[in-house]
N, C-alpha and C positions, 0 to 999 in steps of 0.2 A: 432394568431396561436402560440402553442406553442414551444418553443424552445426547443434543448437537451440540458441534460445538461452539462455543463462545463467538458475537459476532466479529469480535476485534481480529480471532484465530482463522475466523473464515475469509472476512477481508481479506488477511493477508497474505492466505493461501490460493486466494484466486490469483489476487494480483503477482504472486509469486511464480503460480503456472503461464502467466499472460508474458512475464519478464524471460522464464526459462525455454519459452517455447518461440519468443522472436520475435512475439505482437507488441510486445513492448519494447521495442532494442535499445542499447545502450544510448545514452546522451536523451532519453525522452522526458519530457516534464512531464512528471504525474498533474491530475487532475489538481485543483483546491484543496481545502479540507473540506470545506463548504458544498464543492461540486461530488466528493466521492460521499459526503454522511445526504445529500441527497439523492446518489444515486442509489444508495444501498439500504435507505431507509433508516439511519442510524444518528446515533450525535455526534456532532464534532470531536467530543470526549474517544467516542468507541473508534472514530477514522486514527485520530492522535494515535492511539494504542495500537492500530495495525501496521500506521507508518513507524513507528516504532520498536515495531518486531521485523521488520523490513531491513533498517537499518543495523537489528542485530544481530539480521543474515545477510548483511553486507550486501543487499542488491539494489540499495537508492542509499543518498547520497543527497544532504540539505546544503543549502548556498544561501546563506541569509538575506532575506530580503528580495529571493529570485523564485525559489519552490524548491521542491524535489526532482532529482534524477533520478533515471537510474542508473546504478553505477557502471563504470567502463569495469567489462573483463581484467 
């Protein structure tokens, strides 16, 4: 039987579809860590992990001290 997948893989696939599709457009500050593991019902741990796979599809972009973007084309 198949499994779901991982929440860290799903996070980051929504918000992947939400950046490729334009509802996110480039230059927009993603949510907290805090505001997305509450929206998604998750930990901070599992948000970490999805902006993290984010970053190693190259679609957001951290600014120390300011958040996440996403990144320019």
């Amino acid at each position: 039987m198949p499994s779901a997948p991982a929440d860290y893989r799903r996070i980051a696939d929504e918000l992947t579809a939400k950046i490729k599709s334009g509802e996110l457009p480039p230059g927009t500050k993603l949510p907290s860590t805090a505001q997305l593991a509450d929206l998604y019902d998750v930990s901070p741990a599992t948000v970490y992990r999805a902006v993290s796979l984010l970053h190693d599809r190259d679609l957001v972009v951290g600014h120390s001290g300011r958040g996440v973007y996403v990144a320019e084309k």
